[in-house]
N, C-alpha and C positions, 0 to 999 in steps of 0.2 A: 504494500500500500504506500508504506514512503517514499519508493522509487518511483515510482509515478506520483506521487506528489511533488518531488524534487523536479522532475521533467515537467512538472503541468508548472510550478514555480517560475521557471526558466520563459515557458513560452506566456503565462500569465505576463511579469513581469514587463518582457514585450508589448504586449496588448494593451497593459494598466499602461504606459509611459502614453499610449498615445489614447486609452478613451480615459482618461484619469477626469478630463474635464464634465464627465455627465454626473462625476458622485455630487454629493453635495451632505454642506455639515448636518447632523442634525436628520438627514435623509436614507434610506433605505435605498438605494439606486438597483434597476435590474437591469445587465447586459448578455445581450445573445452574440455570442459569435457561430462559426459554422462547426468550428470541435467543442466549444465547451463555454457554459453560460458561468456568471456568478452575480450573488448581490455583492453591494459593499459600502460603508458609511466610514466618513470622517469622524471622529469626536465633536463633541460641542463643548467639550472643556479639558485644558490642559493643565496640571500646576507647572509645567516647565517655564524655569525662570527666565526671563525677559532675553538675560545677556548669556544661554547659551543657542547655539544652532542644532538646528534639527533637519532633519529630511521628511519625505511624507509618511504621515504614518495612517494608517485605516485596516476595518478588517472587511477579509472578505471571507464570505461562503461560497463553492464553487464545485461544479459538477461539471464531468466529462459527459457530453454526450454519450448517451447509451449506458451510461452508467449508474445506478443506483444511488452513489456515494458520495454524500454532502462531505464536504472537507474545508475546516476552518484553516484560515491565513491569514496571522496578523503582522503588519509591517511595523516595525517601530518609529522607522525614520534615522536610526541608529544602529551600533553593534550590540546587542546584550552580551552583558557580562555573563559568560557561560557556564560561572561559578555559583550562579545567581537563580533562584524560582524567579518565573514570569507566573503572576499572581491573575488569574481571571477571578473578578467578584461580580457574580450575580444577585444583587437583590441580597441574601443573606447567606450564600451557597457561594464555596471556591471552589477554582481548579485552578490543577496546576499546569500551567504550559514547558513547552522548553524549545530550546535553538541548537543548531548544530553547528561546529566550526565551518561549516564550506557556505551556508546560508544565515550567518551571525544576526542577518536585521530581520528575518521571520523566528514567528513562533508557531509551535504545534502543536496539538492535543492528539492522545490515541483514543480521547472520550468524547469523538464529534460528536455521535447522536446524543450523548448525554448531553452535554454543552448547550447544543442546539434546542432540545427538550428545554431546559432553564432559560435559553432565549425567549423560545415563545411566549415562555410563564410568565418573564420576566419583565422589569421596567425601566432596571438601569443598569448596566454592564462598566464597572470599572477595572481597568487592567493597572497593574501595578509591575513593574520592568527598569531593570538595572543597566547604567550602559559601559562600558568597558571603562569609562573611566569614571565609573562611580555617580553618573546622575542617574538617580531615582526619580522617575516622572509618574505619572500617575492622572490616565487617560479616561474620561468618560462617556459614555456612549449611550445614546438614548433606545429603547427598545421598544418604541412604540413604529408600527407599521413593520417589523420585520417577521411578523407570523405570514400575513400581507405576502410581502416581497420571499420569504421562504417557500409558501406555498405557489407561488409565479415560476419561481427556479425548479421544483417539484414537477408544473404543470407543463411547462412551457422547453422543456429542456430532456427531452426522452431523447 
């Protein structure tokens, strides 16, 4: 499953640099392409302080055509310190994420449906993540309309 998540990473990746402009904060966005759909939202609150830099960060859900298999991706915008939990909070429910040294600025769960499930329940998703040099940011994300846009990706994406 990870090896194709790293291959889907790669050609995601691709495809996010140039529709990156349809997410929006705050928003639940859905994209088709012709191998593989995903939602995806920006935060609508960062604590990261003013005077450091950051790259983009958002998550996305994403399924290959033909495939069954929702799979969470979250960009930090940074390297995670890989010594470090990536903290998802739902509402009142963690999990734990992780990163690997060849894809530093993702995170991954092996508990997508579970994740996913506390999505839809859910209202507010804050992630918590370390970055190699020690800034702890702490991202938030609104969960209203992504049962919505989860079920579009479900429907719309065989």
């Amino acid at each position: 499953m990870k090896i194709t998540a790293l291959i889907s990473v790669v050609i995601l990746v691709i495809f996010f640099t140039k529709q990156n402009f349809s997410m929006e904060k705050g928003k639940w966005s859905f994209i088709k392409d012709d191998n593989y759909c995903y939602i995806g939202s920006y935060p609508v609150k960062s604590d990261l302080p003013e005077t450091k830099k950051r790259g983009n960060n958002y998550i996305l859900v994403y399924k290959i055509i033909g495939s069954d298999e929702n799979i969470i991706q979250i960009e930090a915008g940074y390297k995670y310190n890989l010594q470090s939990k990536i903290n998802v909070k739902i509402d009142n429910t963690n999990f734990i994420f992780y990163s690997t040294e060849d894809s530093s600025e993702t995170a991954w769960t092996d508990d997508d449906n579970k994740v996913i499930y506390a999505m839809k329940k859910g209202l507010e998703l804050t992630l918590t993540g370390e970055s190699t040099r020690g800034t702890i940011t702490n991202d938030v994300y609104t969960l209203k309309g992504f049962t919505s846009a989860i079920n579009q990706l479900n429907e719309d994406c065989k």
